[in-house]
N, C-alpha and C positions, 0 to 999 in steps of 0.2 A: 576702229571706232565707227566710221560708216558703217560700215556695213552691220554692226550691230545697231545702228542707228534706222538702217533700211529696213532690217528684218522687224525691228520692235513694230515698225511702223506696218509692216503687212498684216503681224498679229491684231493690231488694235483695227486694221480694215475686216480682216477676216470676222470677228466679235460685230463690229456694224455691222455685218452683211446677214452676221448668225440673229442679230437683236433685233432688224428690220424683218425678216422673214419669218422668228415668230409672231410681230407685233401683226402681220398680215396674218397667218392663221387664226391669232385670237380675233381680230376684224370678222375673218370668216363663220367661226365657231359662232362668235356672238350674234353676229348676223343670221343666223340658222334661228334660233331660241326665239321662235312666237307658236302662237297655237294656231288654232284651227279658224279661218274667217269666219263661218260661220257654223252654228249647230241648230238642229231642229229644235223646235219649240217645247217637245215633252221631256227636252234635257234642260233640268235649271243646273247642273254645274259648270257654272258661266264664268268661274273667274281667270279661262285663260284665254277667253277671248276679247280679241285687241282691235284696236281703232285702227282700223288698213284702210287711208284714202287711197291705197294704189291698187286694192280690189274694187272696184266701185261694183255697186249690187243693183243699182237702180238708171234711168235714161240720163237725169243732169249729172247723178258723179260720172256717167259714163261719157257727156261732153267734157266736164273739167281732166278726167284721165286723159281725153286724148287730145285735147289742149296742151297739158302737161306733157304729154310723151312727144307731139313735137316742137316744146320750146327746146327739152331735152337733148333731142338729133340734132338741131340746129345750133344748141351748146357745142354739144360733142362736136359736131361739125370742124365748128371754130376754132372746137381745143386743137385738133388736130393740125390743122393748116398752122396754125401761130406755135405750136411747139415741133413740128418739123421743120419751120424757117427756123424755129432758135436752133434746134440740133445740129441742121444745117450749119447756120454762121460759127456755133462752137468747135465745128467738126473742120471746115473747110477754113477755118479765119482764125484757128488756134494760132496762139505765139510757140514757136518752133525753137528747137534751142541754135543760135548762130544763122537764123534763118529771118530774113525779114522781106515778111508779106506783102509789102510793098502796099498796105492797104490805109488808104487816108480816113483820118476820121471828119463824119461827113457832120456838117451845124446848120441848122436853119434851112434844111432843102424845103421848099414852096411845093413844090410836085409830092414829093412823100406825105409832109403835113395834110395837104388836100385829100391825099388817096387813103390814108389811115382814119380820116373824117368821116369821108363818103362813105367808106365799107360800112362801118360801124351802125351809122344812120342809115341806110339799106338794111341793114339786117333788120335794126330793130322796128323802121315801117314794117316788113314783113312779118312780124310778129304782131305787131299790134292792129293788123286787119281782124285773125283770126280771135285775138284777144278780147278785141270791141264786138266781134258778132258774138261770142261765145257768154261775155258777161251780159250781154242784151238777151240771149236767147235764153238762159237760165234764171231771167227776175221778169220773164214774160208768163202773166195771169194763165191758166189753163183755161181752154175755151170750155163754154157749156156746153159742146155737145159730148166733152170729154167725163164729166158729170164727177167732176172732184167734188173727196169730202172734203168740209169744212173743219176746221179744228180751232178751236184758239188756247194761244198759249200767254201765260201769263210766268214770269220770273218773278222767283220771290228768293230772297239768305235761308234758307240755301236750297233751294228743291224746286221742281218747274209742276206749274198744273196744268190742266189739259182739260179742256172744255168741249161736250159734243155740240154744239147746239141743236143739231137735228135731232138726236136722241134725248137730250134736256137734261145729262147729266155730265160731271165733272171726276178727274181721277190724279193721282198723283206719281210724275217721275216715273210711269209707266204707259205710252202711248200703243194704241192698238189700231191698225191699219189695215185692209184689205190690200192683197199683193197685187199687183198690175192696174193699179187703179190711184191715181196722183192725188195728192193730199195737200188741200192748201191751207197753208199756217200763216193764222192772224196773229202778230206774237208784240208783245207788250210788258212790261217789268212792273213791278209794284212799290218798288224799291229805288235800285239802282241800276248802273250800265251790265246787264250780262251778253252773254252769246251764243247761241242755238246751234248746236254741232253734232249732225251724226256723220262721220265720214264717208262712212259707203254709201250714204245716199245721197247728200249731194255738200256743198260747201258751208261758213261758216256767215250767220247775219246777224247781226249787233239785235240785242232786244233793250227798248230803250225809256225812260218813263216819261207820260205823256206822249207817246208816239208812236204808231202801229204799223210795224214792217210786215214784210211777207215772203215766204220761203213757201217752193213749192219742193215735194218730195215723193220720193215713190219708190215700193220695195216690185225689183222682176218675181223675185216667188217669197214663197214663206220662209221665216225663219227669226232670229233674234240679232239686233244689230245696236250696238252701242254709240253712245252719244254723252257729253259733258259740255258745262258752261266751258266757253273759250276765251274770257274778256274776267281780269281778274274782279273779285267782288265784294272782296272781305273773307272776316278768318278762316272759312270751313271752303273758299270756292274752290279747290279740288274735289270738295264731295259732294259738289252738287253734279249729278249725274245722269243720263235717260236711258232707259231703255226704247227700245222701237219694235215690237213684236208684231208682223206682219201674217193675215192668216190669208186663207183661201176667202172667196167672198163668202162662201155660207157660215163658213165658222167665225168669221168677223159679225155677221150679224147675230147668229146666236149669243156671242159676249155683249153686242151693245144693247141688247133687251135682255140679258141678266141683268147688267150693270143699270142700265134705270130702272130698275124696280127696286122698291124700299126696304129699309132694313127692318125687321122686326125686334120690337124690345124683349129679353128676355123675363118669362114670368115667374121664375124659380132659380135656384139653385146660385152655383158663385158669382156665376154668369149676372146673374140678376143682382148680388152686391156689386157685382162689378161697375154696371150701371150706376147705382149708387152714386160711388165713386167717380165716375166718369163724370155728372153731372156738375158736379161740385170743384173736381179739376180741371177736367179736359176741355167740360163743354166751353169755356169764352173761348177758345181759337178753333176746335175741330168741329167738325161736322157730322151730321150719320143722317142723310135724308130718311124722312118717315118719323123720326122721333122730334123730340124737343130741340137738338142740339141742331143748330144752323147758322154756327160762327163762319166766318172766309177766311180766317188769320192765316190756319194750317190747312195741311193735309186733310181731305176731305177721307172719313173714312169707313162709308158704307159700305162698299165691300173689300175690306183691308185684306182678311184671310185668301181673296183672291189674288193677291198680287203678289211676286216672288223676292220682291224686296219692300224695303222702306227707308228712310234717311236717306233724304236722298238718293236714292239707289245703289246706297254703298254695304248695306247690309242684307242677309241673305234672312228672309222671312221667319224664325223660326223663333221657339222659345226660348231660347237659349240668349239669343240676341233680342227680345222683347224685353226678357225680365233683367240684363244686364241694361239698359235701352231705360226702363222705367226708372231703377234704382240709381242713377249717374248717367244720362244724354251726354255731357261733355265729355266722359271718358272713353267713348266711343265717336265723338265726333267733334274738333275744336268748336268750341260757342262759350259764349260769357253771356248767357241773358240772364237777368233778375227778376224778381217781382214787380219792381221799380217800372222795368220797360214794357211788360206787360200792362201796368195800369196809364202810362202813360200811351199807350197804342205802338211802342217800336217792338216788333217784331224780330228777334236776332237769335232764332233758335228755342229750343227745348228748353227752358229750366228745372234744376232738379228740387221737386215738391217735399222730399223727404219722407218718399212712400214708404208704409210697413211695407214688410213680404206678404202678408194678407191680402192688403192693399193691392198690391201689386201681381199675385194671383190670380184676384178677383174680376181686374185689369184683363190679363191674357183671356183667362176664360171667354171674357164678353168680345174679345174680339177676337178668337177664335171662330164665334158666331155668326160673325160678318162674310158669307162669303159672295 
C-alpha cells in the first residue's frame, strides 16, 4: 500500500512539473505577441502599435528608462542575496529524519532586528538620490536658448485639443511636433481630472481643471507614437486617446502653415448641402475656421480630412467609420449625451441627431473637403 501510495504521489509531482513548465512557455509565447514600437509616418496602419514605456524614443523617457533599469538591478540585487540565504537555511537547517540539528530557535535578537533595518533603509536612501534628481530634472522648464515649441493642451470627455499658439490655430487628438526639438505642454482640462501619457516620450502628468501643469516632451527622430488619458474620467476614458506624430523640422513647418490657413465653404454640389446641414447641427459645438461655425465645445474641424483618425483617436479616418459615426456616435464609442446636455452647456459626447442617409452624405462630402 506504501508504495502504491509513493508512486501515486511521484505521478501527481511529475503532472506539476509538466503544468508549471507549460504555464512558463505560454508566459513566454505571450510575452513575444506586440508589434512594432514604432512605424514611419506614411504608414497609417497603426493599430498594432503599442504603448512601450520600456523603449523610450525621446531624452526624459530616456532618464525615466534608466532610472527604471537601475531600481531594477538593485531589486534583482536583493532578490538574490535574500533567496540564497532562504535556500541556504532550507538546505543546511533541514529537519533530517532521527537527526537533530542541534539548531535553537532564535526570539527577539537586538543585533539581527537592527541589521535587517539598516540594510533596508540604505538601500532605499540610495535609491531615492537618484529618484529625487531624476523627478526634478524631468519637470525642469526647457531653457530659451533651447527654443521649445509651445503647445497647449486642453482635456475635454473624451478627446484632448492641441493649441499652436505661434501658428494661431487649434487641432484635435492629433499632435504634430518637430523631432529633436522639445515641446513644451501647457496642459489644463475643461471638465474634469485626466492625464497626458505618451509612453515613449516621456512619463504620465495629471491635467487638472482650473490649474495649468506642464510636461515637457521630445521625439529623437520622426515617426508615430501613441499616447491615452491615464487618470480614469467617465464612460468612454479608454477612448480617449493621442497620437504624437513627429516630423523633420521642414515638414513640421510646412503642416503648421497648411493647418492655419482657412477652410473654404463649399459653393456647389453635396458638399455644399452638407454645409447646410452642418450649420444647423454641427455648428453650436464644432468649429471650421474661415466660415461662420466657431463653437470650442468640440473638435475643431478645419482640416479634418487631414487627420488619420477622429473620436478620440480611436477611429481610423475613413468613410465607412464617418457614416457609421454620423448615424449612431454611441455605437461606436460609450456616451449617453442628449439634447438636454447640449442646451444646458454639458458637454459628454456626440449625440445621435437622427440623420437621414442623405443627410449624412452630404455630411462626408463637406468634410472630405477639409483638408
Amino acid at each position: 500500500m506504501r508504495v502504491e501510495e509513493r508512486e501515486s504521489g511521484r505521478g501527481r509531482g511529475r503532472r506539476r512539473l509538466v503544468l508549471i513548465a507549460l504555464l512558463g512557455a505560454a508566459v513566454l509565447v505571450l510575452a513575444a505577441c506586440s508589434g512594432p514600437d514604432t512605424l514611419d509616418i506614411d504608414s497609417l496602419d497603426l493599430g498594432g502599435l503599442p504603448q512601450n514605456s520600456l523603449d523610450p524614443a525621446g531624452p526624459d523617457s530616456d532618464k525615466i528608462d534608466g532610472l527604471f533599469r537601475l531600481v531594477l538591478w538593485i531589486a534583482v540585487g536583493v532578490f538574490v542575496v535574500v533567496e540564497a540565504a532562504l535556500l541556504y537555511a532550507i538546505v543546511v537547517f533541514r529537519r533530517r529524519k532521527g537527526h537533530d540539528p542541534g539548531v535553537r530557535q532564535v526570539h527577539g535578537n537586538t543585533r539581527l532586528e537592527i541589521m535587517w533595518t539598516i540594510i533596508p533603509s540604505v538601500v532605499l536612501a540610495v535609491i531615492a538620490v537618484p529618484t529625487i534628481a531624476t523627478l526634478f530634472d524631468i519637470r525642469e522648464a526647457p531653457a530659451a536658448e533651447e527654443n521649445a515649441l509651445q503647445v497647449e493642451v486642453i482635456g475635454h470627455q473624451w478627446w484632448w485639443e492641441f493649441r499652436y499658439p505661434e501658428f494661431g490655430f487649434s487641432t484635435a487628438n492629433e499632435m504634430h511636433i518637430p523631432a529633436g526639438r522639445p515641446v513644451y505642454l501647457s496642459m489644463t482640462s475643461a471638465d474634469v481630472i485626466h492625464s497626458f501619457w505618451v509612453p515613449r516620450l516621456n512619463g504620465k502628468r495629471d491635467v487638472v481643471p482650473g490649474r495649468v501643469t506642464n510636461l515637457t516632451i521630445e521625439a529623437d527622430e520622426p515617426g508615430v507614437y501613441l499616447g491615452q488619458c491615464a487618470e480614469f474620467c467617465g464612460l468612454a476614458h479608454a477612448d480617449m486617446r493621442q497620437r504624437v506624430f513627429a516630423h523633420s523640422e521642414g515638414d513640421f513647418e510646412s503642416w503648421a502653415i497648411a493647418q492655419a490657413a482657412p477652410a473654404a465653404v463649399p459653393a456647389s454640389g453635396s458638399a455644399a448641402a452638407g454645409w447646410e446641414t452642418f450649420q444647423v447641427v454641427c455648428a453650436s459645438c464644432h468649429a471650421i475656421d474661415g466660415t461662420s461655425a466657431g463653437a470650442q465645445l468640440a473638435p475643431n474641424l478645419t482640416h479634418f480630412a487631414s487627420r488619420t483618425t477622429f473620436a478620440g483617436a480611436t477611429l481610423s479616418n475613413t468613410e465607412g467609420h464617418l457614416r457609421e459615426w454620423l448615424r449612431d456616435p454611441s455605437s461606436l464609442k460609450p456616451m449617453r449625451p442628449d439634447r438636454n446636455d447640449l442646451a444646458e452647456g454639458r458637454i459628454l459626447g456626440m449625440p445621435n441627431f437622427g440623420l437621414s442617409d442623405g443627410e449624412i452624405d452630404d455630411l462626408i462630402a463637406l468634410l472630405e473637403t477639409l483638408e
